[in-house]
C-alpha positions as CSV (number, residue, x, y, z in Angstrom):
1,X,-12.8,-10.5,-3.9
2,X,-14.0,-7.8,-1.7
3,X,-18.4,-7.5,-1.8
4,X,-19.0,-4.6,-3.5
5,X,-18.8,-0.5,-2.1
6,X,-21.6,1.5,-2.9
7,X,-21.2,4.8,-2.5
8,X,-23.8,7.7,-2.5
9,X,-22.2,11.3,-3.2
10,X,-22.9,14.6,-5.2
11,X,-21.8,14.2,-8.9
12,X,-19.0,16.8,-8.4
13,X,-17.7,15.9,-4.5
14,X,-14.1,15.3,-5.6
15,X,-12.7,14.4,-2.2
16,X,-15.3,11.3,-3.0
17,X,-13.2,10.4,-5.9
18,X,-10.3,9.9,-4.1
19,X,-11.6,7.4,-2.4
20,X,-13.2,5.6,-5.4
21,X,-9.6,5.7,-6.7
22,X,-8.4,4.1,-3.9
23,X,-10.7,1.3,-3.6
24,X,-10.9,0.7,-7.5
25,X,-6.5,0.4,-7.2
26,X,-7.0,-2.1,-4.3
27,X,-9.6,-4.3,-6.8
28,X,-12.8,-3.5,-4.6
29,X,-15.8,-3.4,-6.8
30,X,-17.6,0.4,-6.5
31,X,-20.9,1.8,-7.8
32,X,-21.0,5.5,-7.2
33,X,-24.4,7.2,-7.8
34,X,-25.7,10.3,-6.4
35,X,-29.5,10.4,-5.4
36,X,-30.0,13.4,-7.8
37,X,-30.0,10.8,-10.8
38,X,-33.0,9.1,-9.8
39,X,-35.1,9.2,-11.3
40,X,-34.4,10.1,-14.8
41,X,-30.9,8.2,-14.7
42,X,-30.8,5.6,-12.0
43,X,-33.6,2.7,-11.5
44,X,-34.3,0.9,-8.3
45,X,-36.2,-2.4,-8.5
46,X,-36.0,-4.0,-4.9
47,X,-38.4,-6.5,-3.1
48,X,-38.5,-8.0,0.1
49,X,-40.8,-11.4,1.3
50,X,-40.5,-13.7,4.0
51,X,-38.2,-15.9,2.3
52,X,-35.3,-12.7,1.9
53,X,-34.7,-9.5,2.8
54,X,-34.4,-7.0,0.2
55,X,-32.6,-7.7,-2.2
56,X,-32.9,-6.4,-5.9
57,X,-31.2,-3.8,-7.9
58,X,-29.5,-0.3,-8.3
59,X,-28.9,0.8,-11.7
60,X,-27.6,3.2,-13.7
61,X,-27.2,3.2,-17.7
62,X,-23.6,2.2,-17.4
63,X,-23.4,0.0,-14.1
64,X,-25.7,-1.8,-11.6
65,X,-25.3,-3.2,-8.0
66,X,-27.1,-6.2,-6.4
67,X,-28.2,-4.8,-2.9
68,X,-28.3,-8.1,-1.2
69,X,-24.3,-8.3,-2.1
70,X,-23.5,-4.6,-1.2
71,X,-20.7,-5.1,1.9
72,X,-20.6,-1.3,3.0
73,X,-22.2,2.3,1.8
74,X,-20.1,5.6,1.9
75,X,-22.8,8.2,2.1
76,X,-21.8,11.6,1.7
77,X,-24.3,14.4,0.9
78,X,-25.6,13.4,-2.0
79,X,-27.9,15.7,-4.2
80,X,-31.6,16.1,-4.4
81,X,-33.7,13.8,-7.1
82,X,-34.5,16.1,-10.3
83,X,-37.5,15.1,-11.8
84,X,-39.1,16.0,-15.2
85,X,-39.6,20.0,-16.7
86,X,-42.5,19.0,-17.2
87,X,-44.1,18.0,-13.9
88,X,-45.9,20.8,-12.1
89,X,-45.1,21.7,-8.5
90,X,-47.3,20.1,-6.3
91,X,-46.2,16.8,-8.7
92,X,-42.7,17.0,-8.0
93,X,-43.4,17.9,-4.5
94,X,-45.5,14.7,-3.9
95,X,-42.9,12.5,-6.4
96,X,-39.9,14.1,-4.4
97,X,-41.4,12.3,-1.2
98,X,-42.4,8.9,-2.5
99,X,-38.9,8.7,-3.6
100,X,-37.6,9.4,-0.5
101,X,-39.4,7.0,1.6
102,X,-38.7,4.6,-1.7
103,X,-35.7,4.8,-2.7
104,X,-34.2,6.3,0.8
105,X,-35.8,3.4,2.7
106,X,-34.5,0.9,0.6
107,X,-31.1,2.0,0.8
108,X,-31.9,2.5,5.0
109,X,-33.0,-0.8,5.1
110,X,-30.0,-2.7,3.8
111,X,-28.5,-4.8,6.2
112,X,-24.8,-4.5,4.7
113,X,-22.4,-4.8,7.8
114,X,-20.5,-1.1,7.4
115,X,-21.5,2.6,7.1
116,X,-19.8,5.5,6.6
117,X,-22.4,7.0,8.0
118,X,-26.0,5.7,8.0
119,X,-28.3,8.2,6.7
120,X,-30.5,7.9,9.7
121,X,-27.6,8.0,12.3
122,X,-25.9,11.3,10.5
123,X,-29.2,13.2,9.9
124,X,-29.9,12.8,14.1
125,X,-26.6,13.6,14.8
126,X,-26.2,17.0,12.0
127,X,-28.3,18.8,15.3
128,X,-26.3,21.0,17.2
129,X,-28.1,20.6,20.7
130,X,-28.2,16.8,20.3
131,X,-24.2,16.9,19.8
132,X,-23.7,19.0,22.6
133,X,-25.8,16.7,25.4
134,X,-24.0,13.1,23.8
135,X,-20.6,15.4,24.4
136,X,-21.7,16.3,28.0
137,X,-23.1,12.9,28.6
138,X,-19.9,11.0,26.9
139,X,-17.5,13.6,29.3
140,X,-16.1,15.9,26.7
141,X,-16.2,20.2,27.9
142,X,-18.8,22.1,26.0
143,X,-19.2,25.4,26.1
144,X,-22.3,26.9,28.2
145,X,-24.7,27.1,24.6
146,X,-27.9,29.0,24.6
147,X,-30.2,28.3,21.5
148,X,-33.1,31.1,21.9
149,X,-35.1,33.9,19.2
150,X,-35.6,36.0,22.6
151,X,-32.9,39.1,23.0
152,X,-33.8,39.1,26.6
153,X,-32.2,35.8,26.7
154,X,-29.0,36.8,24.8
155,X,-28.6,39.7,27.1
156,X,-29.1,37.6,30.4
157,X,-26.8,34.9,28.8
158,X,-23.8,37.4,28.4
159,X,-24.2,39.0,31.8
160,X,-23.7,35.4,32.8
161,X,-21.1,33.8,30.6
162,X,-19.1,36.6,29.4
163,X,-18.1,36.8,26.0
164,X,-20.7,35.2,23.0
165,X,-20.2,33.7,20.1
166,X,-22.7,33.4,17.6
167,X,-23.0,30.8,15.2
168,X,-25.2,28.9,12.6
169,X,-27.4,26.2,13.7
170,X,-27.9,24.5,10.4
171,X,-26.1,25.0,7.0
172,X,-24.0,28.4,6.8
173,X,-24.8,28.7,3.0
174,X,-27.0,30.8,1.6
175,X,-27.7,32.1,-1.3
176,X,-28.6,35.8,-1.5
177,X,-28.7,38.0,-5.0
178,X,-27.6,34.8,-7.0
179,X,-24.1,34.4,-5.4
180,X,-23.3,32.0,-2.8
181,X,-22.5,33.2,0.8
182,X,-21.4,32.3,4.0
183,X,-22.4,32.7,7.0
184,X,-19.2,33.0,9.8
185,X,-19.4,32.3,13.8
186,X,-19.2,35.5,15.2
187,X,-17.8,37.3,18.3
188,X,-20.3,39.7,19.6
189,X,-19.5,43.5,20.4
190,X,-21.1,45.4,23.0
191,X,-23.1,47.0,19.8
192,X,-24.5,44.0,19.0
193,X,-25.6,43.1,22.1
194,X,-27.3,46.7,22.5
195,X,-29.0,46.2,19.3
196,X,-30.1,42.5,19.1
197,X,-32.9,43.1,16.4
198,X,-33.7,40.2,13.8
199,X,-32.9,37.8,16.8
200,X,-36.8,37.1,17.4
201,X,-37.0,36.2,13.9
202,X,-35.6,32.2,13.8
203,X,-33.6,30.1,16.4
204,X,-29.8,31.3,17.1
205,X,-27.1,29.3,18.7
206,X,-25.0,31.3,21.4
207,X,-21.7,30.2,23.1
208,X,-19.6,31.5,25.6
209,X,-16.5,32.8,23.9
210,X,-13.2,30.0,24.7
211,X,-10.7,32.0,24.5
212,X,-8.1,29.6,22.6
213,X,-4.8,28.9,21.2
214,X,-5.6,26.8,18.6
215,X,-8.2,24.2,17.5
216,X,-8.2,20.9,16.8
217,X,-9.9,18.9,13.8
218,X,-9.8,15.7,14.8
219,X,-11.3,13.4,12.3
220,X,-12.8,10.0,13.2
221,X,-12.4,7.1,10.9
222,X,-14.2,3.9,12.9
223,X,-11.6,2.7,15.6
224,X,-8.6,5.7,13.9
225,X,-8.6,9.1,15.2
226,X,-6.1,11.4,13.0
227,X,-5.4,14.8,15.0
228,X,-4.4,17.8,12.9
229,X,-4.0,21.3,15.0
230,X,-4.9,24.5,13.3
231,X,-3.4,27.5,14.2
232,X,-5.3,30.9,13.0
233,X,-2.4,33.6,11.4
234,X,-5.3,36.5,11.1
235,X,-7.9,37.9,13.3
236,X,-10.9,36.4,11.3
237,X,-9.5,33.2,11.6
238,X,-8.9,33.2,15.6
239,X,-13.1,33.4,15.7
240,X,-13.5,31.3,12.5
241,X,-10.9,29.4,10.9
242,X,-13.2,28.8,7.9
243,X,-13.1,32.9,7.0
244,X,-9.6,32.7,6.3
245,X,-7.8,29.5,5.1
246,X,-4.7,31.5,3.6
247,X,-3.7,32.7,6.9
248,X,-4.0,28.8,8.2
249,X,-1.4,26.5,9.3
250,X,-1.4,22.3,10.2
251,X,-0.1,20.2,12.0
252,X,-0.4,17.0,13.0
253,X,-1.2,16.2,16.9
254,X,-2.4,13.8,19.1
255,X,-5.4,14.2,21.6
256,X,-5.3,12.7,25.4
257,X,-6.6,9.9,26.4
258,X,-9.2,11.4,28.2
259,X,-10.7,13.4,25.0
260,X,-9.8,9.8,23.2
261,X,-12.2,8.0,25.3
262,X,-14.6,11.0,25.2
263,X,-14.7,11.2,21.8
264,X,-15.2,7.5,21.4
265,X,-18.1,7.5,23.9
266,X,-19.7,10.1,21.2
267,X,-19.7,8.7,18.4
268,X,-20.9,5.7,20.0
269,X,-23.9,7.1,21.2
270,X,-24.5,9.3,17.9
271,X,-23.7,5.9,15.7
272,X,-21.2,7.6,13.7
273,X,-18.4,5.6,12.1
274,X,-16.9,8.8,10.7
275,X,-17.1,12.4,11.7
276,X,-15.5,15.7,11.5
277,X,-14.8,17.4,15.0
278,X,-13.7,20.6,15.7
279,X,-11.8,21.1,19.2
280,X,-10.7,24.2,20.8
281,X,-7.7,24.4,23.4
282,X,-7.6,27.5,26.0
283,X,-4.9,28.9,27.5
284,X,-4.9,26.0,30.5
285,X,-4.7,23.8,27.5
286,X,-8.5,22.1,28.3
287,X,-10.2,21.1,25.4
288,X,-13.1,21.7,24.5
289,X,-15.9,20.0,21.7
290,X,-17.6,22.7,19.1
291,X,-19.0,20.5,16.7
292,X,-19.2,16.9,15.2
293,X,-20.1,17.0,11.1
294,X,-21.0,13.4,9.7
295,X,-20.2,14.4,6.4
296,X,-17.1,16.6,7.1
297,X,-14.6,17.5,4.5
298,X,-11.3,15.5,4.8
299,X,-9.4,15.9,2.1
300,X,-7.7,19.2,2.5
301,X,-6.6,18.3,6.0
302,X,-4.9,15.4,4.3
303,X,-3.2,17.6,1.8
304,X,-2.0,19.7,4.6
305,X,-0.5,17.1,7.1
306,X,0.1,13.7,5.0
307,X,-1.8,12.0,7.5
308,X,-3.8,8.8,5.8
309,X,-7.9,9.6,5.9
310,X,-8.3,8.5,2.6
311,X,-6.6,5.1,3.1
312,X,-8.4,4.5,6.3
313,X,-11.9,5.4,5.0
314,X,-11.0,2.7,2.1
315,X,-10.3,0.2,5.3
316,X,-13.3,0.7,6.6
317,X,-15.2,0.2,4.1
318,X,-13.8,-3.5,3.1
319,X,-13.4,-4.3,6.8
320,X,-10.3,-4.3,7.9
């Protein structure tokens, strides 16, 4: 029998359950738990001396895991630990960062031969400028990025490069008014760059514009690379797929070698076993890296073009 999955996702992630369906159908043990259980509904009782490492167990009040026997951990976003009503502020401030060093070192620590991805690996690699130097250094194009809160800068930059883009460094949720918002790359008028107020205020990511034909998610699952192109049908789309998925169409593709090996190279030096990456293609047909996201959805893309990102993240995780 296959040592046992755990795997560490939000409560409602239904992509996740897919691949808990898969592995269950193959007879692979799983424990899925999200982090936002503990600890009013998951326990941890691990120890470690010089005789072991740690070893111990995960529970919940239906199902429990050995860690010394876990063979790999699928980590994907899991929630934030809840903690009493009752527990003031500064309490659940303090408690929220014992369990993480707790709890999230313990997992951390486990010396279980696969991860899809470590915590540690995809939190580093969830930075924007630390993507774009392992693409540069691993050979992929990148577009000439400025990250600034000085509108001088933005103004030089454009002179420069041409055309911007703006985008999100971190998260493009937001909540605003009690609905939930998002926040879309953006191709910058010459208004905006005449009025560049609010700039000063945080850190902003600014690209030179690729003018494209399509893009490219190409996700990574360990050794497998599964290529799917996405061509824009609207205006909003062409800048940011994401704004309008109606107007989307897939296909499946294949990357050059080149890129192949590039792409390997990166997630090599970002120790990533899976990851999310969007490519853009110009009208030479270069391509070019955007981003990498260790936690990227999947599951739509599979929907879309048949291609098998379910099955291979179950193969992964039993090792084969």
């Amino acid at each position: 029998m296959n040592a046992p999955v755990l795997v560490l996702a939000a409560r409602d992630d239904w992509p996740t359950d897919r691949i808990v369906t898969e592995l269950t159908q193959r007879g692979t043990p799983v424990l899925r738990m999200d982090t936002a259980d503990f600890p009013q509904r998951l326990t941890v009782g691990a120890r470690i001396d010089q005789g072991h490492g740690w070893a111990g167990e995960l529970a919940t009040e239906h199902h429990a895991v050995e860690l010394s026997q876990v063979g790999a951990v699928y980590y994907r976003a899991p929630g934030a630990f809840q903690f009493p009503a009752e527990m003031s502020a500064p309490e659940r401030m303090f408690a929220a960062g014992q369990a993480r060093a707790g709890l999230g070192g313990v997992l951390s620590a486990l010396s279980c031969p696969r991860w899809l991805n470590h915590p540690t690996s995809a939190a580093r690699a969830e930075y924007k400028p630390v993507q774009l130097a392992a693409a540069r250094e691993a050979g992929l194009l990148i577009p000439p990025t400025l990250v600034t809160n000085r509108p001088e800068d933005v103004r030089q930059f454009a002179a420069e490069t041409g055309p911007l883009i703006c985008k999100p460094l971190a998260s493009p949720v937001v909540i605003e008014g009690g609905e939930l918002k998002t926040v879309y790359t953006r191709l910058l008028s010459d208004e905006d760059l005449t009025d560049l107020r609010g700039i000063s205020v945080t850190a902003h990511l600014f690209q030179a514009w690729i003018e494209k034909t399509h893009e490219i998610r190409l996700t990574v699952v360990g050794e497998r690379m599964f290529a799917a192109a996405i061509h824009a049908g609207s205006d909003a789309a062409h800048i940011d797929w994401r704004s309008d998925y109606g107007s989307l169409t897939y296909t499946p593709t294949e990357v050059s070698g080149d890129v192949a090996a590039g792409v390997r190279r990166l997630m090599d030096s970002l120790g990533l076993r899976y990851g999310a990456i969007d490519l853009a293609v110009d009208q030479q047909g270069r391509v070019w890296f955007l981003e990498v996201n260790p936690t990227g959805q999947f599951d739509w893309i599979q929907g879309a073009t048949g291609l098998p990102i379910v099955e291979a993240i179950a193969d992964e995780l039993e090792g084969k």
